[in-house]
MARGUTI-805700 format. One record per residue (C-alpha): residue number from 1; x, y, z. Coordinates in Angstrom, 3 decimals. Layout:
# MARGUTI-805700
+-----+----------+----------+----------+
| seq |       xx |       yy |       zz |
+-----+----------+----------+----------+
| NUM |        X |        Y |        Z |
...
+-----+----------+----------+----------+
# end
This chain:
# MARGUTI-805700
+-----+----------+----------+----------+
| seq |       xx |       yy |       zz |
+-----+----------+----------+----------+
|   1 |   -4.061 |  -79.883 |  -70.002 |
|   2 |   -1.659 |  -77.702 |  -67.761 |
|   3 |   -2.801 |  -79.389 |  -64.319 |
|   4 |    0.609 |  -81.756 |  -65.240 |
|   5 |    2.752 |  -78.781 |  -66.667 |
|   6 |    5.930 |  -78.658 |  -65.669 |
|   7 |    6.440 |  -74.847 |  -66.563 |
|   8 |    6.947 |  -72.230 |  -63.612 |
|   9 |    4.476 |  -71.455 |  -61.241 |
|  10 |    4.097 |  -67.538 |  -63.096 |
|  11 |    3.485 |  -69.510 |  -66.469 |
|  12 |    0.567 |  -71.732 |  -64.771 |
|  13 |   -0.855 |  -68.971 |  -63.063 |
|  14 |   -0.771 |  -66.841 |  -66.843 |
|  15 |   -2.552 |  -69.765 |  -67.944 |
|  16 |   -4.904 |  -69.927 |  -65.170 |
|  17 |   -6.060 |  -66.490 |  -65.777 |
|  18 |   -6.541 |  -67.026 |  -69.456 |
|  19 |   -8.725 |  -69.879 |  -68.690 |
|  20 |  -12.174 |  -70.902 |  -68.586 |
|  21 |  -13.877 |  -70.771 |  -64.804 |
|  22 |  -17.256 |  -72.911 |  -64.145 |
|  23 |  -19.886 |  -70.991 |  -64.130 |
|  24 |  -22.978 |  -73.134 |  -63.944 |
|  25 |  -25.998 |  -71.197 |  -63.378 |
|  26 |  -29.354 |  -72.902 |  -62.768 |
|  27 |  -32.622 |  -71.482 |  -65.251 |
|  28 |  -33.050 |  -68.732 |  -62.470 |
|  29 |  -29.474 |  -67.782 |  -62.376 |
|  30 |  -28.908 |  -69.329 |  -59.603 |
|  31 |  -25.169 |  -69.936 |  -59.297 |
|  32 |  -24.854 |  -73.598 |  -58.299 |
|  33 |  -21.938 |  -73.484 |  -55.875 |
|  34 |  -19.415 |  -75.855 |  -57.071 |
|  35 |  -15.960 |  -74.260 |  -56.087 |
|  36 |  -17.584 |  -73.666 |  -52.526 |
|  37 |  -18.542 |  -77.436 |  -52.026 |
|  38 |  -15.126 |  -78.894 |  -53.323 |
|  39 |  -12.568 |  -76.023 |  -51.059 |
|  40 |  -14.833 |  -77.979 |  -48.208 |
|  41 |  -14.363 |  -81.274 |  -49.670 |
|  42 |  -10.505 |  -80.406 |  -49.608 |
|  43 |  -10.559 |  -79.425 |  -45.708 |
|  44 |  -12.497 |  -82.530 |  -44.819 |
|  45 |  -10.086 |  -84.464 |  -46.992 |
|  46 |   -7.152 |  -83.064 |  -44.623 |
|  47 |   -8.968 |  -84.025 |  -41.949 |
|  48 |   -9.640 |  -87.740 |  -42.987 |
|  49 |   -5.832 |  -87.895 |  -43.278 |
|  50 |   -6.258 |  -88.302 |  -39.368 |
|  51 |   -9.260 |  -90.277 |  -39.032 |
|  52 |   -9.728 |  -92.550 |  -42.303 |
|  53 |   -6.741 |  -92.355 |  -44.972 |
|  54 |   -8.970 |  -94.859 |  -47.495 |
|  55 |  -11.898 |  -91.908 |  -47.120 |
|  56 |   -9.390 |  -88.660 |  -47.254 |
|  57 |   -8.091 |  -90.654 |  -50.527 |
|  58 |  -11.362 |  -90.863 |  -51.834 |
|  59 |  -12.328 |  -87.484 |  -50.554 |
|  60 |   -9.458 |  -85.817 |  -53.173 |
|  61 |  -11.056 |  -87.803 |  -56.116 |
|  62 |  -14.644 |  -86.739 |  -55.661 |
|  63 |  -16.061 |  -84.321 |  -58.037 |
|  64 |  -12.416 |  -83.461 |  -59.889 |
|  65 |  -13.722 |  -84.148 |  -63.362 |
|  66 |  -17.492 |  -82.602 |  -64.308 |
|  67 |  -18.919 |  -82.871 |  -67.930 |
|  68 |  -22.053 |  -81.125 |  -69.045 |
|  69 |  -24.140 |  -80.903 |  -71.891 |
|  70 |  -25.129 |  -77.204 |  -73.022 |
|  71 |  -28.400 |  -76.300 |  -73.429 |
|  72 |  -30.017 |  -73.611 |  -76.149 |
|  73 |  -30.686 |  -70.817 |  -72.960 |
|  74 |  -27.123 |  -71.180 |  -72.401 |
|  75 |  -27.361 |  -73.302 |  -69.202 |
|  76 |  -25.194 |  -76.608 |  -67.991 |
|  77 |  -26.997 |  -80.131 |  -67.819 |
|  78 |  -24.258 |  -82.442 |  -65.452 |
|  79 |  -23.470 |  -85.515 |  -67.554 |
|  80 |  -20.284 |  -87.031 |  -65.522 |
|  81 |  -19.053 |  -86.666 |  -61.765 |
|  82 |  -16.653 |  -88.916 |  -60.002 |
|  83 |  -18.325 |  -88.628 |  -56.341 |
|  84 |  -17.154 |  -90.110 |  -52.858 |
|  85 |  -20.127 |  -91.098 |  -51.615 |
|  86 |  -18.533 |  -90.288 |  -48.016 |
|  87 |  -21.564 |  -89.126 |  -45.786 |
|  88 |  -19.498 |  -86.002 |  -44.287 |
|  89 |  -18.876 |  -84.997 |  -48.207 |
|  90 |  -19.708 |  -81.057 |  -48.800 |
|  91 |  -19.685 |  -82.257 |  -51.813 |
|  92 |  -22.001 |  -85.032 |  -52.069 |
|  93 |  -24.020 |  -83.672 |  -49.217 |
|  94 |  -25.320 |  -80.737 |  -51.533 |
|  95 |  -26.129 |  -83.316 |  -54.576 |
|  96 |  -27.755 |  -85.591 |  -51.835 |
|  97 |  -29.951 |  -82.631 |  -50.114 |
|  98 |  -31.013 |  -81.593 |  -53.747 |
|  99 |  -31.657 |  -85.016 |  -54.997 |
| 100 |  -34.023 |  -85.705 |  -51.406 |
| 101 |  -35.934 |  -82.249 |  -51.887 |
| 102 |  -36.425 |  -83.516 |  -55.819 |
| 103 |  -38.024 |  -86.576 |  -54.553 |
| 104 |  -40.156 |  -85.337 |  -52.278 |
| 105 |  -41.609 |  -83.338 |  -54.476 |
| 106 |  -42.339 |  -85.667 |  -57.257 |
| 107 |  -43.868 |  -87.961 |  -54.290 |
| 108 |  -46.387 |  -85.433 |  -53.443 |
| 109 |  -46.925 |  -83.714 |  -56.983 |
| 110 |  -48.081 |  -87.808 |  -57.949 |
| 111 |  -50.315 |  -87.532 |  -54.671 |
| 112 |  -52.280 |  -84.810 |  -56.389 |
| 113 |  -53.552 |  -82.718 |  -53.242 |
| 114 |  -54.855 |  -85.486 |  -51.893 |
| 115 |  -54.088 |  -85.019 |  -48.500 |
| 116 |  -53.022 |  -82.029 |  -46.228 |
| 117 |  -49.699 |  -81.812 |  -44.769 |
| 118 |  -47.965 |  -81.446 |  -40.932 |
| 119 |  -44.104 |  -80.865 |  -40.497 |
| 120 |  -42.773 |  -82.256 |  -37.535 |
| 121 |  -39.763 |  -81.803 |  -35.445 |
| 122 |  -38.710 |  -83.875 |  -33.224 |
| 123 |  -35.907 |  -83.650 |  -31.050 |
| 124 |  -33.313 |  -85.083 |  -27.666 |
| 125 |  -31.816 |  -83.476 |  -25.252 |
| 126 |  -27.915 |  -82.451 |  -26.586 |
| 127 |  -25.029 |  -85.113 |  -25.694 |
| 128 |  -21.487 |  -85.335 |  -25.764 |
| 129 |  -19.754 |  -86.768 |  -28.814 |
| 130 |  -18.797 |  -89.990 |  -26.783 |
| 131 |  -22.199 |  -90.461 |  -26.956 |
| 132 |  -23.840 |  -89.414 |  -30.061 |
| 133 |  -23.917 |  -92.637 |  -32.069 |
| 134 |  -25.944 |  -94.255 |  -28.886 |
| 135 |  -28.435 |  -91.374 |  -29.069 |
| 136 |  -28.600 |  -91.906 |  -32.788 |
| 137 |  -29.590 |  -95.591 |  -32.275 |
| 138 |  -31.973 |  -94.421 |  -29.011 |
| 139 |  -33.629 |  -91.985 |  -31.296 |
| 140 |  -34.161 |  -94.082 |  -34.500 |
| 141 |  -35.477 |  -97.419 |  -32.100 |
| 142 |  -38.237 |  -94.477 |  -30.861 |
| 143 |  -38.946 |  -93.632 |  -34.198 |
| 144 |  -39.633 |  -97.274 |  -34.843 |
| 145 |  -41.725 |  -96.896 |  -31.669 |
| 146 |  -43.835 |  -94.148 |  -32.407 |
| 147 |  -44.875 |  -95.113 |  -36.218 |
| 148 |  -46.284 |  -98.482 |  -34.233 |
| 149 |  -48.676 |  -96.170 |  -31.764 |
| 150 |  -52.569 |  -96.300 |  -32.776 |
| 151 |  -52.854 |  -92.705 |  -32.729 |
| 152 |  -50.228 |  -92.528 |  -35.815 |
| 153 |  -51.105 |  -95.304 |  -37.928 |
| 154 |  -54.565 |  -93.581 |  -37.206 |
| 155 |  -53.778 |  -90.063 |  -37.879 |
| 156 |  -50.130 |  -90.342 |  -40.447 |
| 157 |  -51.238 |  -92.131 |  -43.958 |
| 158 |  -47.564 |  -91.058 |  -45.231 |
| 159 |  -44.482 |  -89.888 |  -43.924 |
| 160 |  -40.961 |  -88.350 |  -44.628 |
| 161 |  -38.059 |  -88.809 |  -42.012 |
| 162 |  -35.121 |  -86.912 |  -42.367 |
| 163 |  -32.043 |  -86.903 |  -39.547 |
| 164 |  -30.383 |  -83.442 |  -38.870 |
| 165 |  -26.978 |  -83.163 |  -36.685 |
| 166 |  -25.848 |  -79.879 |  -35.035 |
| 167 |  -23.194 |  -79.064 |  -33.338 |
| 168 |  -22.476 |  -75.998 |  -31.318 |
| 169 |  -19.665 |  -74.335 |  -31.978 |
| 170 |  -19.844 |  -71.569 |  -30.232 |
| 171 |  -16.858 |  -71.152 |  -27.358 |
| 172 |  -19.052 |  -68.903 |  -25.038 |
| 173 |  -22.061 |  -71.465 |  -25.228 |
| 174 |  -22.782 |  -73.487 |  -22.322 |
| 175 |  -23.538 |  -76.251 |  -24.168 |
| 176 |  -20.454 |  -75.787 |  -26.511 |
| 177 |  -19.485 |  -78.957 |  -28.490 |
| 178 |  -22.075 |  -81.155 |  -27.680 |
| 179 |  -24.513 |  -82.602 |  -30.615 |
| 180 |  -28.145 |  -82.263 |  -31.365 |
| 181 |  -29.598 |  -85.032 |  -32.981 |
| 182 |  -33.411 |  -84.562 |  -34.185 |
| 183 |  -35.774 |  -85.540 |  -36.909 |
| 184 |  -37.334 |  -83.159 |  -39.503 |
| 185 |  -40.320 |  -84.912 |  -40.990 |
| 186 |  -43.254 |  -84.258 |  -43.220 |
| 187 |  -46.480 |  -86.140 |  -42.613 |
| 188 |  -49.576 |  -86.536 |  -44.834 |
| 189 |  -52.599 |  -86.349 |  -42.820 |
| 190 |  -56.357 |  -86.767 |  -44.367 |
| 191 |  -57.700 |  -83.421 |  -45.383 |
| 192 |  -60.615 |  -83.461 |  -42.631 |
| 193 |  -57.742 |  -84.213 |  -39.801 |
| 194 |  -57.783 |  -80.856 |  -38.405 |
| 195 |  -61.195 |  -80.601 |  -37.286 |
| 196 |  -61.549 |  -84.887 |  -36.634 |
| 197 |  -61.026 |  -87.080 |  -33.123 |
| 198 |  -57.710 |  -88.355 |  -35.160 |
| 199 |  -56.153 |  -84.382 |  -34.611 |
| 200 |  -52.862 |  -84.649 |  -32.256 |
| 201 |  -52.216 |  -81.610 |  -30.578 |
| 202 |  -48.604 |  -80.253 |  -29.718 |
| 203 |  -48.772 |  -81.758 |  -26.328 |
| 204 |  -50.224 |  -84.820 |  -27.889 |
| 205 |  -47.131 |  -85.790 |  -29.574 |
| 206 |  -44.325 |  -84.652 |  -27.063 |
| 207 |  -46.174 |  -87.470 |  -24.812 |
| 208 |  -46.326 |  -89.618 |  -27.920 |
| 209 |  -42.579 |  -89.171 |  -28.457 |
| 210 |  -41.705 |  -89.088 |  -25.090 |
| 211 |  -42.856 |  -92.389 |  -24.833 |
| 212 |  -41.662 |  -93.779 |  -27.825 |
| 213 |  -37.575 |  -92.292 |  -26.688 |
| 214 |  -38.847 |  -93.567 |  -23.275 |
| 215 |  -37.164 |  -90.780 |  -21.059 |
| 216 |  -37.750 |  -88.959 |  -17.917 |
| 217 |  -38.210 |  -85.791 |  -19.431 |
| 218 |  -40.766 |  -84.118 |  -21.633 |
| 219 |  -38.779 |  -83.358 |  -24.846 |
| 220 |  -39.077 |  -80.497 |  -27.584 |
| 221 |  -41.495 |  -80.754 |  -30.588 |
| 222 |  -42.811 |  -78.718 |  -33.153 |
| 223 |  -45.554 |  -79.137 |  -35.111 |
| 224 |  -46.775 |  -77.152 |  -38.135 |
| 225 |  -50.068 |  -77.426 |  -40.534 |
| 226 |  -48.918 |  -76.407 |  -43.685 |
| 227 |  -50.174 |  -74.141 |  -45.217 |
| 228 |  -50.689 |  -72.904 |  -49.526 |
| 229 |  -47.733 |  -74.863 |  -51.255 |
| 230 |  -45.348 |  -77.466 |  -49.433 |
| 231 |  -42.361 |  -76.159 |  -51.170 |
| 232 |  -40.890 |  -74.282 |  -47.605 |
| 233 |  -41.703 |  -77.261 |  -45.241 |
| 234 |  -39.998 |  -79.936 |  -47.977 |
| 235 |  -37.059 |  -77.527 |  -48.381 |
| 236 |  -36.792 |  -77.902 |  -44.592 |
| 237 |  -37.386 |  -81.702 |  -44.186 |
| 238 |  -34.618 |  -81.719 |  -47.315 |
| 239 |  -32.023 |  -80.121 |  -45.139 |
| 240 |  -28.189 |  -81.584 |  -45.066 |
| 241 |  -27.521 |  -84.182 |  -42.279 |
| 242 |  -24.836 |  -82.121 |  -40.895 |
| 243 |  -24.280 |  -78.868 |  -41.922 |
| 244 |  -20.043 |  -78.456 |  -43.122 |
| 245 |  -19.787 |  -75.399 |  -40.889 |
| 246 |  -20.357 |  -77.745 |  -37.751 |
| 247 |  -17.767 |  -79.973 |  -38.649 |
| 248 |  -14.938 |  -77.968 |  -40.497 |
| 249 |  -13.205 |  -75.171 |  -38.475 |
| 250 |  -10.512 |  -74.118 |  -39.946 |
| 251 |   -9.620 |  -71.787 |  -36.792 |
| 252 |   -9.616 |  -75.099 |  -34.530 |
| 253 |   -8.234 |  -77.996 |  -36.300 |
| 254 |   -8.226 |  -80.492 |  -33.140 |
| 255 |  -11.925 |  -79.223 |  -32.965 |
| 256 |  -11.997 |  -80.448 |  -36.965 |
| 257 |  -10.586 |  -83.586 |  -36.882 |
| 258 |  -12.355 |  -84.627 |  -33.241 |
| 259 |  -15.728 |  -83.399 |  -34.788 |
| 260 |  -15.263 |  -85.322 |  -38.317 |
| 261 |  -14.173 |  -88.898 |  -35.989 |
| 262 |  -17.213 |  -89.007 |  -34.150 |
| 263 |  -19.841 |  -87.999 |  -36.916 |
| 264 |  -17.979 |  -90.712 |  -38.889 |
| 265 |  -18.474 |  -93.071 |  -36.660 |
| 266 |  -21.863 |  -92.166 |  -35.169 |
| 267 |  -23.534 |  -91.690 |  -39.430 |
| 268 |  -21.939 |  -95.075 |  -40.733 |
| 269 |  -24.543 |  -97.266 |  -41.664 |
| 270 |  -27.560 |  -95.113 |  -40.582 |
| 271 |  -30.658 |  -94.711 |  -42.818 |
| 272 |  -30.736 |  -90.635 |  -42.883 |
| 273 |  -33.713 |  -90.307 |  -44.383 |
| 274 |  -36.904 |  -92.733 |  -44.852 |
| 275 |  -40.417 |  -93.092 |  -46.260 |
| 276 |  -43.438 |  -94.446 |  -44.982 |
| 277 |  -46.801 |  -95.501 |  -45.684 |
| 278 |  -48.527 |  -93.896 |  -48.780 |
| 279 |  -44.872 |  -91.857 |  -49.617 |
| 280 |  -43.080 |  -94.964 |  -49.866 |
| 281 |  -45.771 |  -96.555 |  -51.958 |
| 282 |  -45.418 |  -93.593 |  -54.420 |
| 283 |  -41.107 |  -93.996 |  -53.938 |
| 284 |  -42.045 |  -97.014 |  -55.368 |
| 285 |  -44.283 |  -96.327 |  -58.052 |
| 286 |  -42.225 |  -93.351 |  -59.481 |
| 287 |  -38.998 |  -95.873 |  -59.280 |
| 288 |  -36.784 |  -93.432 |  -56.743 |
| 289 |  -33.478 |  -94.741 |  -56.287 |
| 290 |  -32.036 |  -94.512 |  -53.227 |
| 291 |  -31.158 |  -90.410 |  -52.269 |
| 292 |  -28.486 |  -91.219 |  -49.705 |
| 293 |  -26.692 |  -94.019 |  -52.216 |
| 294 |  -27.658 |  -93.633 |  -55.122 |
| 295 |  -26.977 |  -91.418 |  -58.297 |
| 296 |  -26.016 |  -87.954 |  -57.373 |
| 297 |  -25.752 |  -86.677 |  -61.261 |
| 298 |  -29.581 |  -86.556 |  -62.194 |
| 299 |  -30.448 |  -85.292 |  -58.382 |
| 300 |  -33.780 |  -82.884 |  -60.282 |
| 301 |  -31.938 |  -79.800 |  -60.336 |
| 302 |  -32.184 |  -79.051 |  -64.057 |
| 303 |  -35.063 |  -76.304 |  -63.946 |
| 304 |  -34.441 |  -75.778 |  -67.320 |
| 305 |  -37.258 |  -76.741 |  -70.306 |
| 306 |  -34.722 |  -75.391 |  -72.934 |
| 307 |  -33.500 |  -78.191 |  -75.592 |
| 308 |  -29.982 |  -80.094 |  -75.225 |
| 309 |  -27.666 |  -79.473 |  -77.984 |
| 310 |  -24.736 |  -81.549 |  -78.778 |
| 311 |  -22.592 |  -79.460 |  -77.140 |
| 312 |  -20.265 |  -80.988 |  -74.296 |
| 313 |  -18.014 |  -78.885 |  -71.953 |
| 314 |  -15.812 |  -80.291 |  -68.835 |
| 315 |  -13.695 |  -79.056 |  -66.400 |
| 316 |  -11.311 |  -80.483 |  -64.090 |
| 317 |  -10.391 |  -79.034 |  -60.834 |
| 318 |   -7.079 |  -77.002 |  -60.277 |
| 319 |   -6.287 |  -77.330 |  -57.112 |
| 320 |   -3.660 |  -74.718 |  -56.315 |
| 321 |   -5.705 |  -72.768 |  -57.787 |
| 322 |   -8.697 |  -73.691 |  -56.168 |
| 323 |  -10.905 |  -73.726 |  -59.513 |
| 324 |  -13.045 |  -75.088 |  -61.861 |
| 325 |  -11.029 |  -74.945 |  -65.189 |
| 326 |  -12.667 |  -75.691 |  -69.055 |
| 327 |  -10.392 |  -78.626 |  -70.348 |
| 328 |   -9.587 |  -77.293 |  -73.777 |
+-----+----------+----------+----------+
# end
C-alpha cells in the first residue's frame, strides 16, 4: 500500500493515477458523495485543532478505511467504516441524515396508510452564538410543553422531531452570524382530522407554540397537509442538523473555528431528533437503533435488490491526494 511509500512525490503521484478511485454509485446511479464528505471532514478536523484536539484526532480517523461487498448489478454494499461519531462530522452527518430518512420511512410503511400526515415547522427568533445553546434548551423545554397541551395529545397520535441549525453567513445580511434554531417535524393525524373539531389551524399552533416557548412575540410556523406520498415532507424532516456550509468557510477561518466552538458546545448532549406516540411505538416494534448514535454502516441506503457476491473491495483514503484509493 503506497500511502507509507517512501518513493518521491512524482512516483506516488504515477501511482495515484494508475490507481483505483471510489466510485460507489447507488441502484439509480446516484453517486454517493464520499470524497466530498471526507475533504469537509478534513477542514473541520483543522478546525478542532483549535477547539477540541481529542475530536480533531478523531475527526482524521473517521471514514479512512471503507470495505464493500459487490453486488451482481455492479453496485457497492458498505461492510466496514471507522466513523467519529462527532455531531459536526460531514461525514457522519450524511450517514446519520440517511439512516433518519430510512427510519422514518420504515415507521410509516409499518403504519400502512393508516393515518394522514402534517409537516410542521416550528421556529425562534435568530440569536447570537453566546446564546444559542440557551435557546436550544428554551426551545426543546417548549417542545416538552406543547406535546403536554390537550389540543395535541387530541389532534397528534404520532410524531417526528427533528432539530435544524442555520447560520447566516452572508456579510451584507443584517442578521449576519447569528443562528436559527427550529424544529422540522412530521405528525400523524387521524384521517378525518381535516374536516373534525380536533383540526388546528396555522394560527392555532403559532398560539400553541407561542405558549409553549412562552415569549412576547408571535413566532413563525408552517404547517403543511401532505399530500400523495410522504417521501418530500420525510426527506425534509430528515434534513442534517447543521448544514457543513454554515460552519466551514474556508474564506474566513476565525469565522470557522468561532462557528464550529459554539455549535460544539450548544449540540453536546442534545437529542436531535425524537419520536412520539404511535412512531415511537413502531421505533420500537421494528427494533430502530438509535439514528444519532448508533450504526452508521447499514443507514437503508442500499436500493439495490441485486444478489451479494463474495466479492470484497476497500479503499483507504489518500490524503494528499484527496482520494478514495482501491487497496490492492
Amino acid at each position: 500500500m503506497f500511502l507509507y511509500s517512501n518513493n518521491s512525490a512524482a512516483e506516488q503521484k504515477s501511482q495515484v493515477d494508475k490507481a483505483e478511485i471510489l466510485v460507489d454509485k447507488s441502484a439509480t446511479g446516484r453517486e454517493r458523495p464520499w470524497r466530498e464528505k471526507k475533504m469537509a471532514n478534513q477542514l473541520l478536523a483543522l478546525a478542532y485543532d483549535k477547539v477540541n484536539e481529542k475530536k480533531a484526532s478523531r475527526l482524521r480517523e473517521c471514514g479512512t478505511f471503507l470495505a464493500f461487498n459487490l453486488r451482481e448489478d455492479g453496485t457497492k454494499k458498505l461492510t466496514h467504516m471507522n466513523s467519529c461519531r462527532v455531531r459536526l462530522c460531514p461525514l457522519c452527518a450524511w450517514r446519520r441524515s440517511l439512516k433518519v430518512h430510512a427510519h422514518t420511512v420504515q415507521i410509516l410503511d409499518a403504519m400502512q396508510g393508516e393515518y394522514a400526515y402534517v409537516f410542521l415547522t416550528l421556529t425562534v427568533r435568530n440569536c447570537a452564538g453566546n446564546q444559542l445553546a440557551s435557546e436550544l434548551d428554551k426551545l426543546m423545554a417548549a417542545w416538552q410543553r406543547l406535546t403536554q397541551r390537550k389540543a395535541f395529545r387530541v389532534a397528534v397520535k404520532g410524531w417526528y422531531r427533528g432539530l435544524e441549525v442555520t447560520h447566516n453567513v452572508n456579510p451584507l445580511s443584517a442578521s449576519y452570524d447569528t443562528f436559527h434554531p427550529h424544529f422540522h417535524c412530521l405528525l400523524a393525524v387521524n384521517k378525518s382530522y381535516f374536516t373534525s373539531r380536533d383540526y388546528l389551524k396555522k394560527a392555532d399552533w403559532a398560539q400553541l407554540w407561542q405558549r409553549a416557548l412562552r415569549v412576547d412575540y408571535e413566532p413563525v410556523v408552517d404547517v403543511r397537509r401532505v399530500k400523495g406520498t410522504t417521501s418530500a415532507a420525510v426527506a425534509e424532516a430528515a434534513k442534517y442538523t447543521v448544514k457543513d456550509a454554515d460552519y466551514i468557510r474556508p474564506d474566513d477561518w476565525d469565522l470557522t473555528v468561532d462557528t464550529v466552538k459554539i455549535l460544539d458546545f450548544a449540540l453536546d448532549g442534545r437529542r436531535l431528533v425524537a419520536y412520539g406516540g404511535e412512531m415511537k411505538e413502531w421505533h420500537k416494534k421494528l427494533n430502530l437503533d438509535d439514528e444519532v448514535d448508533g450504526d452508521l454502516i447499514n443507514v437503508g441506503d442500499d436500493e439495490s435488490k441485486a444478489a451479494l457476491t463474495d466479492r470484497e473491495v476497500c479503499y483507504f483514503w489518500h490524503t494528499g491526494y484527496g482520494q478514495y484509493i482501491r487497496v490492492k
